[in-house]
N, C-alpha and C positions, 0 to 999 in steps of 0.2 A: 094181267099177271095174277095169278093167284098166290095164297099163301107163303109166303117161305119160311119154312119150317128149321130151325136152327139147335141143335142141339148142344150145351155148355157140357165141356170135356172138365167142367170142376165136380159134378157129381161121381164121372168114371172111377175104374181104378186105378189112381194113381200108379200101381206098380205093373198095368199095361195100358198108358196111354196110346199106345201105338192101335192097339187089337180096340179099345173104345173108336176111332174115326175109321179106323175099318165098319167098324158096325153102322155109325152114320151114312158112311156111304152107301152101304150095303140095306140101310132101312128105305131109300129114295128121298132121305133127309136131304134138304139142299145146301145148307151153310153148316160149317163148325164155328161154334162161340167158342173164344177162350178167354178167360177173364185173369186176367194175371192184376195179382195184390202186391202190395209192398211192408205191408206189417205197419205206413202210417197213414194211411188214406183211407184205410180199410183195414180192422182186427182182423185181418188174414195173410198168410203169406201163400202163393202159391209155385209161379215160375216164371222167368225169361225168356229171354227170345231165342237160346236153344234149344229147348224144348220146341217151339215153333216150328225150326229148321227142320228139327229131326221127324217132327210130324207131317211136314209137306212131303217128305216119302212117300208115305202109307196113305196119300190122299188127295185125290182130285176136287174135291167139294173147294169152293169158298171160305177163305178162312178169316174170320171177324175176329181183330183183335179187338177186347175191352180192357184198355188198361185203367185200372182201378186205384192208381199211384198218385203220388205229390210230383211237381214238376215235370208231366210227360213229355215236354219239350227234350228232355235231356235224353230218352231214349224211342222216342218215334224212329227215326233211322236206324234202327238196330232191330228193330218188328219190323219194317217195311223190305232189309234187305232180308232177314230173316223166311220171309214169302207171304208175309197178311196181306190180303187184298183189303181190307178194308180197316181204318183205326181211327177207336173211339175214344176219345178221353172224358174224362168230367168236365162241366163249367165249373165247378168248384175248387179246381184240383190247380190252376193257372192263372195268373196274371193278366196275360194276350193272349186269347183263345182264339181272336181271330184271323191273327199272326202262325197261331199253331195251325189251324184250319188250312191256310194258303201254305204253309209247308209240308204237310200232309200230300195235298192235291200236288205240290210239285215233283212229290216223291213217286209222283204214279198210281196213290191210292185213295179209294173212299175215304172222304172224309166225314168223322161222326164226331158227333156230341153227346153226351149224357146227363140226365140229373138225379139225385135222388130225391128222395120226399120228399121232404123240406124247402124245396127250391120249386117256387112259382115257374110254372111253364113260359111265362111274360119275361124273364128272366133271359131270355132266348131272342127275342122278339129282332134284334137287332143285327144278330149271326144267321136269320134263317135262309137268306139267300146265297151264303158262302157252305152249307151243307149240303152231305150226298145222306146223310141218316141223322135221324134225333134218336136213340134209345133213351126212354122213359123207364128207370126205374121203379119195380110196383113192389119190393120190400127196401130195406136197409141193406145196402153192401156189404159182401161181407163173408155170407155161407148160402150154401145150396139149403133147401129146406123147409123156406121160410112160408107163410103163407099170406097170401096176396094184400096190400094193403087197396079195398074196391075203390074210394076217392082218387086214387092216382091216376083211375083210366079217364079222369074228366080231364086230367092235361092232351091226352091221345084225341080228345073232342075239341078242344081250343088249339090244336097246332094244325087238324087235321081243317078245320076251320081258316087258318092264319093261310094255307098253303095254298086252297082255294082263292081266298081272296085277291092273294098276290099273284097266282098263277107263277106257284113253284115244284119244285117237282122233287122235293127229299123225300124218301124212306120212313114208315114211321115203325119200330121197335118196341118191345117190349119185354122185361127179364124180371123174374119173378111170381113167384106159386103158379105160374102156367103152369095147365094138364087139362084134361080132358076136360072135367068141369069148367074151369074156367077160363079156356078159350077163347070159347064163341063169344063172351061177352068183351073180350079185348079186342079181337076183330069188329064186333060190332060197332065199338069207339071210335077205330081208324087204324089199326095197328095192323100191319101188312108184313113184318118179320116178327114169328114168337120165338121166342127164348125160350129153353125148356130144359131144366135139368136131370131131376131127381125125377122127376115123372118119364122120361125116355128110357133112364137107364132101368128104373125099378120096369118096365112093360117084359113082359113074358115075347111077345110078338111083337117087335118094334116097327119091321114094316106095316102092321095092321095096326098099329098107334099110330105114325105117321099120316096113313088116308084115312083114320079119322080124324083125326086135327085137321087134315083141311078140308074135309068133307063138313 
């Protein structure tokens, strides 16, 4: 399997998300990230799971829900029936994460996990056999823009590490300051889905952005 290349619809323009996952599609991009905030998990608000609905229209691609909220217990069924194939939550963000994990997967969809900085990848260590993706945060939640913090690709080396060992088979993620530069050195760590915002949308030629990401 090579690369999968993911583009976050939080850089787009909001007032044509429709015509941004047309473009992903349309770049050979494989996944749509969409990071929906709540204003307290994350200093941002973004959108729900209509917006979701109404973008599974305009698009074939895999759609990676990141929910970036407090309690995502309370609305994973409303992204799942919405059309996300795939929903990630925080460890930080819940109580029973491993409870959320097995409701997810009952729901018919990938299940993911996330951390941000601050949160030891070890942190994980006991959830990793009930995952279909770990996304590793490599800024602070929150806004597109940001740039990379390089320490956090060493968690992408200790899970990539962990998965090995056990002989498991999650996904390993990565969302922040990816772009061209700074790719190859996340793939290199272990990272097998990039997250990409602000670097997709800003490309002049997004399918010749895309085959060089994974070239």
């Amino acid at each position: 399997m090579g690369t999968i290349i993911a583009p976050s619809v939080l850089s787009a323009d909001f007032a044509d998300l429709g015509g941004a996952v047309e473009q992903i599609d349309a770049s050979g991009a494989d996944w749509v990230h969409l990071d929906v905030m709540d204003g307290q998990f994350v200093p941002n608000l973004t959108f729900g799971p209509k917006l979701v609905r109404d973008l599974r229209r305009h698009s074939r691609a895999f759609f990676d829900a990141h929910l970036m909220v407090e309690t995502p217990e309370r609305i994973v069924g409303a992204f799942a029936d919405a059309g996300a194939d795939s929903i990630t939550f925080h460890l930080e963000a819940t109580v029973h994460p491993h409870r959320l994990l097995q409701e997810i997967r009952k729901l018919g969809k990938k299940a993911g996990i996330s951390i941000v900085p601050s949160t030891p990848a070890g942190m994980l260590n006991e959830l990793l056999p009930f995952l279909d993706l770990i996304l590793i945060m490599t800024v602070n939640p929150g806004f597109g823009g940001q740039h990379i913090i390089p320490e956090c690709l060493d968690k992408l080396r200790f899970l990539a590490a962990e998965r090995q060992k056990h002989g498991l088979d999650f996904l390993l993620s990565v969302d922040g300051g990816i772009n061209s530069e700074t790719a190859a050195s996340a793939v290199a760590a272990g990272a097998e889905i990039l997250v990409i915002g602000s670097a997709f949308f800003a490309a002049k030629d997004k399918s010749a952005f895309v085959h060089q990401l994974r070239a």
